[in-house]
C-alpha positions as CSV (number, residue, x, y, z in Angstrom):
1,X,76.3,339.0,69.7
2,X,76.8,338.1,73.5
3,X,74.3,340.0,74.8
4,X,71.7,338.6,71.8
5,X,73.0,335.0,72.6
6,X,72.7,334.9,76.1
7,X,76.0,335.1,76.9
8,X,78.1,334.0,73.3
9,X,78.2,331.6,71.0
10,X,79.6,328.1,71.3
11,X,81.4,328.1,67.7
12,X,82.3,331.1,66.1
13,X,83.6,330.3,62.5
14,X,85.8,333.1,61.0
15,X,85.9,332.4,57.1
16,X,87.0,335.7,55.9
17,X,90.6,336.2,57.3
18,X,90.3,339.7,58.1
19,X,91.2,340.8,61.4
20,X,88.3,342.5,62.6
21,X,85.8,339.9,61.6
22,X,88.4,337.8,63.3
23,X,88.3,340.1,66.1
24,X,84.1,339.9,65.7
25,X,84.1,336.2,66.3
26,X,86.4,335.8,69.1
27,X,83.8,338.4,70.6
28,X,81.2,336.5,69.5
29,X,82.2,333.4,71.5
30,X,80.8,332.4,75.2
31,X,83.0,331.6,78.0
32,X,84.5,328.0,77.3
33,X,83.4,328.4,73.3
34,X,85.8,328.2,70.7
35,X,86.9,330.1,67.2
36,X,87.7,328.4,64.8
37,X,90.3,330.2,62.0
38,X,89.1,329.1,58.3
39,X,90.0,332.2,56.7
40,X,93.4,333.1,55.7
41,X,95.1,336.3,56.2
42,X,98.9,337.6,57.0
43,X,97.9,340.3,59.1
44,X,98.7,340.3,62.6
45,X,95.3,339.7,64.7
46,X,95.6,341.3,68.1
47,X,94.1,339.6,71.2
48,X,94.2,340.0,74.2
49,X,95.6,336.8,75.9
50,X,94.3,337.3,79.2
51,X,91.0,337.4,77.4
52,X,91.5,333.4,76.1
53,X,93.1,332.3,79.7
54,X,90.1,334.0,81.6
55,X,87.6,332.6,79.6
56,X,88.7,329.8,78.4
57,X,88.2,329.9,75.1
58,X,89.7,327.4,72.7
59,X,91.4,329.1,69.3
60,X,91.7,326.1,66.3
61,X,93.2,326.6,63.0
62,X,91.4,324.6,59.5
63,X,92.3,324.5,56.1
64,X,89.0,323.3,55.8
65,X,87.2,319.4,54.7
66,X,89.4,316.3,54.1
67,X,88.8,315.2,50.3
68,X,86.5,312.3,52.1
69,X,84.1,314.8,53.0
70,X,83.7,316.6,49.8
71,X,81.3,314.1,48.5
72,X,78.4,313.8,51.1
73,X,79.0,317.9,51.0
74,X,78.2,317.9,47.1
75,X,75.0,315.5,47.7
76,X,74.0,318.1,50.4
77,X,74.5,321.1,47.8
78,X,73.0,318.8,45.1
79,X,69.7,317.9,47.0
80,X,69.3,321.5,47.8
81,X,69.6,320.7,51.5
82,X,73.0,323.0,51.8
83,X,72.3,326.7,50.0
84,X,75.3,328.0,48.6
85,X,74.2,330.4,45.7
86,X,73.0,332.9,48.0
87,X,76.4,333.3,49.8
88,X,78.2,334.7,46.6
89,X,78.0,338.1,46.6
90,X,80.3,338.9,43.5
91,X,80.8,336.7,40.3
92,X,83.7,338.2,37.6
93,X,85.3,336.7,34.4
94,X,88.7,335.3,34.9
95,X,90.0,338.8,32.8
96,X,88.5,340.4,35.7
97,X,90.0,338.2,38.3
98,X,92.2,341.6,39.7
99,X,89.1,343.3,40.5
100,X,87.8,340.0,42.5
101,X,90.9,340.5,44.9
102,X,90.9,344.5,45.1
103,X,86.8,344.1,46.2
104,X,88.2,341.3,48.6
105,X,91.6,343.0,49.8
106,X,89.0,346.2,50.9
107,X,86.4,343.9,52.5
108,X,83.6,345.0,50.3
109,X,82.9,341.8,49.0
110,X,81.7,338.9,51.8
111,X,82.1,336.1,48.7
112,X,83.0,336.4,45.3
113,X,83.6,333.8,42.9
114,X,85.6,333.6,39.2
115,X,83.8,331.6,36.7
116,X,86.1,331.2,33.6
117,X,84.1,331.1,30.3
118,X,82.2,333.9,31.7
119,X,81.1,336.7,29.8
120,X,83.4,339.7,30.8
């Protein structure tokens, strides 16, 4: 991703949580860029410190939008100016909602959503 870039990115969002697409994204970013930690996970994420020092890269934690922002957002998905269908990759029944987090838990699902009501 450096090389493609010309040397990094300047925001490198990690929305997974799993450490190597954590590790992809702090990789990802150019000298003086930052990551910014959306997904969650409770694995340790190794990194080599020397590696932020040196190039000065700025690590930020978010739990994501304030409930202020949520409305504008929905008017963005709403006019069709923000796709979102085409990020879910999976979509299960709440009976099936076990199966979500195995396909998750194994990273072979980028997205997957549980719609209750639906058809199982």
């Amino acid at each position: 991703m450096r090389k493609l870039s010309d040397g990094g990115v300047d925001v490198a969002f990690e929305a997974i949580g799993l450490p190597e697409t954590t590790r992809q994204a702090f990789d990802a970013v150019r000298n003086g860029g930052r990551l910014v930690a959306v997904g969650f996970t409770s694995k340790d994420v190794p990194i080599a410190f020397g590696r932020v020092m040196f190039r000065e890269i700025t690590i930020v934690g978010s739990l994501g939008c304030r409930p202020v922002d949520y409305p504008p957002l929905i008017r963005m998905v709403a006019d069709g100016r923000l796709k979102v269908k085409e990020l879910v990759t999976h979509r299960f029944p709440l009976e099936r909602i076990n199966e979500a987090f195995d396909l998750l838990r194994r990273g072979a699902a980028l997205r997957s959503i549980v719609v209750p009501g639906m058809a199982a």
